[in-house]
DRENKE-990003 format. One record per residue (C-alpha): residue number from 1; z, y negated, x. Coordinates in pm, 1 decimal, always signed. Each point is the difference from the previous one (the first is absolute). Last residue first. Layout:
// DRENKE-990003
@seq=NUM	z=Z	y=Y	x=X $
...
This chain:
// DRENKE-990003
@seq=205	z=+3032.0	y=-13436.8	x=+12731.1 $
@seq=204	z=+301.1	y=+81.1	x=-186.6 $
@seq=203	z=-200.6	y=+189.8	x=-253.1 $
@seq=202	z=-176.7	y=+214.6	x=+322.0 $
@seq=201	z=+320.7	y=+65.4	x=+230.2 $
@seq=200	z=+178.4	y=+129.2	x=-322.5 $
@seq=199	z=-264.4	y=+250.9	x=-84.8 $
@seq=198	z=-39.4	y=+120.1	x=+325.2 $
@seq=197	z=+415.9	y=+35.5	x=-19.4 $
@seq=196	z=-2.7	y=+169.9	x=-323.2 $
@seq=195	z=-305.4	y=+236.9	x=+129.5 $
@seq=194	z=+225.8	y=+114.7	x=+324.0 $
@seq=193	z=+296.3	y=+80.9	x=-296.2 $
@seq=192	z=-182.9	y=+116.8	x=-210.4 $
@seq=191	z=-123.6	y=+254.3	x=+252.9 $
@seq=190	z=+282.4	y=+111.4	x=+160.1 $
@seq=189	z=+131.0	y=+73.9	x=-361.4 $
@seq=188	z=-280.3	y=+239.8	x=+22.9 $
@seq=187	z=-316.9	y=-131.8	x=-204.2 $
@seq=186	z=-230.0	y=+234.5	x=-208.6 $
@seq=185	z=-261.7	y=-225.9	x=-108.5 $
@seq=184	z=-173.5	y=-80.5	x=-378.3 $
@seq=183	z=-336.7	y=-122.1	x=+13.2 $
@seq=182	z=-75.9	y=-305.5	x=-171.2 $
@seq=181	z=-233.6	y=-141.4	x=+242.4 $
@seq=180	z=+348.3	y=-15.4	x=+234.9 $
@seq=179	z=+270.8	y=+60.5	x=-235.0 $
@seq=178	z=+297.1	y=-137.8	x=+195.4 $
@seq=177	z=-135.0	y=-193.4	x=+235.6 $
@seq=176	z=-342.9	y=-123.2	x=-191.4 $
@seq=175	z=+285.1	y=-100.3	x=-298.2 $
@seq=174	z=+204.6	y=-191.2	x=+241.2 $
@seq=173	z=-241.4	y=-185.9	x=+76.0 $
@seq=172	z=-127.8	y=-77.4	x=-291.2 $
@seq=171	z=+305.4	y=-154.5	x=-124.7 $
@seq=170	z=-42.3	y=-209.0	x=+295.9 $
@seq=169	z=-295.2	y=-153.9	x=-135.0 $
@seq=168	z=+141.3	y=+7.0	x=-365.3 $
@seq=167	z=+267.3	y=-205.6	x=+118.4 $
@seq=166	z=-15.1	y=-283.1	x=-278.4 $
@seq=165	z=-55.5	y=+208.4	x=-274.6 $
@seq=164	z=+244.8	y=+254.7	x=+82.3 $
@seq=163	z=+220.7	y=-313.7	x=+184.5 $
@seq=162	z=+33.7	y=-193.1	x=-346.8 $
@seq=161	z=+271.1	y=+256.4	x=-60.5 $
@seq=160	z=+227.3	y=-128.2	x=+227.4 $
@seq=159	z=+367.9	y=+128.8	x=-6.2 $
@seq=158	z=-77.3	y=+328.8	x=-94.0 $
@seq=157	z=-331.6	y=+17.2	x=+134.0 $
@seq=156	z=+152.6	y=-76.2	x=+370.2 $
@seq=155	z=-321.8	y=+77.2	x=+161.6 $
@seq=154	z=+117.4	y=+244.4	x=+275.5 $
@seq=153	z=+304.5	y=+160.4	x=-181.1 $
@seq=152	z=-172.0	y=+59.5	x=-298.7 $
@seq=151	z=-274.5	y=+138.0	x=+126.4 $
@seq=150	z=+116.9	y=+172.2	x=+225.7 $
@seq=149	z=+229.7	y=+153.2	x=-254.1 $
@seq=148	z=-265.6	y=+70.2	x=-270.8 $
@seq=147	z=-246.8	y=+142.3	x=+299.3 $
@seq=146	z=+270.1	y=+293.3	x=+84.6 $
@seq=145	z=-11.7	y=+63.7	x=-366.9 $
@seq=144	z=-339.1	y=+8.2	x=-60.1 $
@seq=143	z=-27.7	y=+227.5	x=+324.7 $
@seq=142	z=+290.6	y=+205.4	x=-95.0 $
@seq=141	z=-153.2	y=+53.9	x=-375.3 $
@seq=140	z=-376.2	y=+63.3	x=+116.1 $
@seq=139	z=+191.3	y=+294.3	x=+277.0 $
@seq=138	z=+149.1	y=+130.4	x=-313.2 $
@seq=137	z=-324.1	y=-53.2	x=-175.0 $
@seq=136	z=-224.3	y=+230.2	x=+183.6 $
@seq=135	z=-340.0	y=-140.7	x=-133.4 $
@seq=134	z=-209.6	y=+203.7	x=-244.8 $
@seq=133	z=+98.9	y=-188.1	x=-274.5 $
@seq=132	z=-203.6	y=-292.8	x=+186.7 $
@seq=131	z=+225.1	y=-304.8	x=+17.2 $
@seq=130	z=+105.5	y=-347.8	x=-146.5 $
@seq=129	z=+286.2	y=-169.3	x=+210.9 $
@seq=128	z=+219.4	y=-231.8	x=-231.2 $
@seq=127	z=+280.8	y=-184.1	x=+126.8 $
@seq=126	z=+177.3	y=-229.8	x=-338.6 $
@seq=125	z=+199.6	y=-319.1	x=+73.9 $
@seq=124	z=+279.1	y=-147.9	x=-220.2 $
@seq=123	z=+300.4	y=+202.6	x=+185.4 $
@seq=122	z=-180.6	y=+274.5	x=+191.7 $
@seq=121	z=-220.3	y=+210.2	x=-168.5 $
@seq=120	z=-185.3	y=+287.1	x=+181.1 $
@seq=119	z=-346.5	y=+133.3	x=-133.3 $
@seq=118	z=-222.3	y=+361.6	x=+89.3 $
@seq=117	z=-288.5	y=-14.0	x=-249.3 $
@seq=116	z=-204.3	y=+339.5	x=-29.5 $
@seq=115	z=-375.5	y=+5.7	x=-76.5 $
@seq=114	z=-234.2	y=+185.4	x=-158.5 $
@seq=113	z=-410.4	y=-94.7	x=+13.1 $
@seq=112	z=-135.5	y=-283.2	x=-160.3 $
@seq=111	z=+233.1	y=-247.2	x=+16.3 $
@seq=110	z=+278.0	y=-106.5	x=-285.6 $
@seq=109	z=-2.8	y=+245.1	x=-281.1 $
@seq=108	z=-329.4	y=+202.7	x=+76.3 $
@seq=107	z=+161.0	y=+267.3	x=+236.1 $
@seq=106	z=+375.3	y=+11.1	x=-75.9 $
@seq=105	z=+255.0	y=-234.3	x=+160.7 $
@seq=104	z=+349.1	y=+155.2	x=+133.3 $
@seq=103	z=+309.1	y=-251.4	x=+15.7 $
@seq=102	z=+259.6	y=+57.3	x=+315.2 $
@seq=101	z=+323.1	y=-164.0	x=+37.7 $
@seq=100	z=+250.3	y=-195.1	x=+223.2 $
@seq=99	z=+240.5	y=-265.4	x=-141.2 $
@seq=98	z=+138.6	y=+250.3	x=-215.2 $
@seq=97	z=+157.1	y=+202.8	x=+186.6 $
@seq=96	z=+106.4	y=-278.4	x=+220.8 $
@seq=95	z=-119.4	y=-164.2	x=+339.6 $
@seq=94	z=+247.7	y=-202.6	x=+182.7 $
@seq=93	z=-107.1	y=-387.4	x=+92.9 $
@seq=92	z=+249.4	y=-196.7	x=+174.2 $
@seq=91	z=+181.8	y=-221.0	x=-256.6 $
@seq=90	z=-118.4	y=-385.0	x=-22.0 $
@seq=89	z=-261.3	y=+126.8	x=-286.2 $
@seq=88	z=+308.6	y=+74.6	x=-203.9 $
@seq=87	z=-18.0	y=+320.4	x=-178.3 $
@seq=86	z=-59.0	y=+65.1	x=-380.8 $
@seq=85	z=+256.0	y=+152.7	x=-146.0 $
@seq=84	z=-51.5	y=+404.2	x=-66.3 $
@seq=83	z=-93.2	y=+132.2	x=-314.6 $
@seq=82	z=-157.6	y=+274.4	x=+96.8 $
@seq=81	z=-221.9	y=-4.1	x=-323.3 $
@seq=80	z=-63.5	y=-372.2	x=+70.2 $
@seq=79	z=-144.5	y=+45.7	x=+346.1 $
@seq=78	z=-155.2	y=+274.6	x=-74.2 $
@seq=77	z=-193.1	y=-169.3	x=-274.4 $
@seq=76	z=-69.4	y=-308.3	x=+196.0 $
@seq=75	z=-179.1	y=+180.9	x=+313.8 $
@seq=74	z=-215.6	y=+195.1	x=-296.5 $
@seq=73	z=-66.2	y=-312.6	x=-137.6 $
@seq=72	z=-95.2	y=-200.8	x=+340.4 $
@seq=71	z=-200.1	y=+368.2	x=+126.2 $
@seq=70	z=-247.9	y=-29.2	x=-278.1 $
@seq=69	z=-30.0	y=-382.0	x=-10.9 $
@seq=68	z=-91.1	y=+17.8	x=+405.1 $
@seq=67	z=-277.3	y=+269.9	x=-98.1 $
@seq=66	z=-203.7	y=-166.2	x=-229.8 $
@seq=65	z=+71.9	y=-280.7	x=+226.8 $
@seq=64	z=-183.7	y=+186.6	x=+298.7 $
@seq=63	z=-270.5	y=+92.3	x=-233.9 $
@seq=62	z=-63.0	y=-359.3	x=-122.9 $
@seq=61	z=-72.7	y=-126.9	x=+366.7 $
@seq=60	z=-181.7	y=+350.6	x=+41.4 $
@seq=59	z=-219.0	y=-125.1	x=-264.6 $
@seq=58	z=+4.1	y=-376.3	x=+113.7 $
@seq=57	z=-90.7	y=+136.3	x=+344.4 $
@seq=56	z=-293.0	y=+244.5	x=-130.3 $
@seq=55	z=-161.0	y=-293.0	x=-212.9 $
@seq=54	z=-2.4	y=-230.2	x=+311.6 $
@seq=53	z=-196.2	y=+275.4	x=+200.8 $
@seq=52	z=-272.4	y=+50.7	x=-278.0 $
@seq=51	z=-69.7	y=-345.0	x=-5.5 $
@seq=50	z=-20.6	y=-77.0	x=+344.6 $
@seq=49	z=-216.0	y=+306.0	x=+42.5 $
@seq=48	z=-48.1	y=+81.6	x=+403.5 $
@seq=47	z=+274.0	y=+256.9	x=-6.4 $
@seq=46	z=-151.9	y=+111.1	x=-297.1 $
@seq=45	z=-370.9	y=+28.7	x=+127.4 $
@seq=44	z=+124.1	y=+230.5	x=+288.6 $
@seq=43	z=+148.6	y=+276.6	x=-188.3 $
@seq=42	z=+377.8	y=-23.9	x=-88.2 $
@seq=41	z=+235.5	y=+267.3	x=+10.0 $
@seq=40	z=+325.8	y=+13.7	x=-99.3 $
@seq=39	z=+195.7	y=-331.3	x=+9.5 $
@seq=38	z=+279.9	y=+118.6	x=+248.8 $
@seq=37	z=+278.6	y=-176.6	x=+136.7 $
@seq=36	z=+116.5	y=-247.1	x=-260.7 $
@seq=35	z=+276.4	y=-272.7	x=+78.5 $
@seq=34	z=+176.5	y=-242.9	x=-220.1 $
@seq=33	z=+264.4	y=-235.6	x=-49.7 $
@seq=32	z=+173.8	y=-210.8	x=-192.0 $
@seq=31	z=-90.4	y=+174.7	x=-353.5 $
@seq=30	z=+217.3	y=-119.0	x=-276.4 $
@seq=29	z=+189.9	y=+190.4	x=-302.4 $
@seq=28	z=+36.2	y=-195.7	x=-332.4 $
@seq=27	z=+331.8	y=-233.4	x=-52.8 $
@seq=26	z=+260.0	y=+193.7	x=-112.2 $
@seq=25	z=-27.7	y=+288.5	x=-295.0 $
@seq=24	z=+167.0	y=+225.4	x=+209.1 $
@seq=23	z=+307.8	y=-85.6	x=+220.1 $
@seq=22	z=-3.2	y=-215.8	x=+328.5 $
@seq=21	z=-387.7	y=+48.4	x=+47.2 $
@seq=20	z=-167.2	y=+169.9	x=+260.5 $
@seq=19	z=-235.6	y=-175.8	x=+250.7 $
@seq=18	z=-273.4	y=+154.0	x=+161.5 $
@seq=17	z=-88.6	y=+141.0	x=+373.3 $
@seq=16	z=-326.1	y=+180.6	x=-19.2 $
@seq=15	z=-140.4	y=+240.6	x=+235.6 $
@seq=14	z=-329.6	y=+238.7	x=-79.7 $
@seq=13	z=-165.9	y=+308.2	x=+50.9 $
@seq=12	z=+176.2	y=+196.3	x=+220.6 $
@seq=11	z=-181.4	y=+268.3	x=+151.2 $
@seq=10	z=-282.6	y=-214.2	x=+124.1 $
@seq=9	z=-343.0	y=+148.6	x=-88.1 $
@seq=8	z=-235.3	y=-254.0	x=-17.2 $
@seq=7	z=+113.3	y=-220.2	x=+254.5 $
@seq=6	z=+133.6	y=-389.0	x=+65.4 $
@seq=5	z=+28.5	y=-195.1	x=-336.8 $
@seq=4	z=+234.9	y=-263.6	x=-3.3 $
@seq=3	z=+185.1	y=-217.6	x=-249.4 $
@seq=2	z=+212.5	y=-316.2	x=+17.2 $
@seq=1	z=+209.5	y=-224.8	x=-216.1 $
């Protein structure tokens, strides 16, 4: 598992891929992976503070799985009010309804200040992308999305889910790509397409 900080005032706070049980009441939710752009401000003497620094990755450790519980019952509630079977993980992926969803978090429940939680599930795996409300979350919601199928595609998480423990390095990647520092980027199809085959060059190298 792996985190990051790179700013102070990234517009998406935080990544987390996460499984998602087969029905509820399965075995408990997992982190695999992490990332964390932003840690708010810290004066000199706490970046220097072992202490101090070790106590703010276990919290956002326990923040990020706050969060991945959240989205793994409201992922397993719409999946058992639609009532649709569960999908092979040999099919090629398509996005539901219900597989795609978006979970508000109030000042004081989870961080600090608000939040909203963008997440995707696909078969046993939960996407999560944490972001400032302020954010324009239909551009959040293609990005996630765009980053599900790379990911997916590139890493074979369906088929090896080892690799987003594993492949963290080249999970990160793909993450500075995609949401460079956390930022959020317009891309033309153009675009993803050029970045796709950057991205390809690099985890093949």
């Amino acid at each position: 598992m792996a985190a990051a900080c790179t700013g102070s005032c990234a517009m998406v706070y935080g990544f987390v891929i996460h499984t998602v049980g087969p029905a509820p009441g399965g075995p408990p939710c997992r982190v695999l992976y992490q990332r964390v752009f932003t840690c708010g401000v810290l004066d000199d003497q706490q970046r220097t503070d072992d202490e101090f620094l070790e106590k703010e990755n276990v919290r956002r450790k326990q923040q990020m799985a706050a969060v991945a519980r959240q989205v793994e019952s409201r992922c397993l509630l719409r999946r058992q009010v639609s009532a649709r079977p569960a999908a092979d993980s040999e099919e090629p992926v398509v996005l539901h309804e219900e597989d795609v969803g978006v979970l508000g978090l109030s000042a004081g429940a989870l961080f600090p200040q608000e939040m909203v939680v963008l997440w995707v599930g696909v078969h046993l795996f939960g996407f999560t992308m944490i972001c400032d409300p302020q954010e324009n979350l239909t551009l959040a919601e293609m990005t996630l999305r765009m980053m599900v199928k790379y990911l997916l595609e590139t890493l074979r998480l369906l088929t090896h889910s080892s690799h987003a423990v594993l492949r963290a390095d080249k999970m990160e990647l793909i993450l500075d790509a995609f949401i460079p520092q956390g930022t959020l980027l317009f891309l033309s199809h153009a675009a993803v397409q050029a970045l796709e085959k950057e991205l390809s060059g690099c985890l093949t190298a």
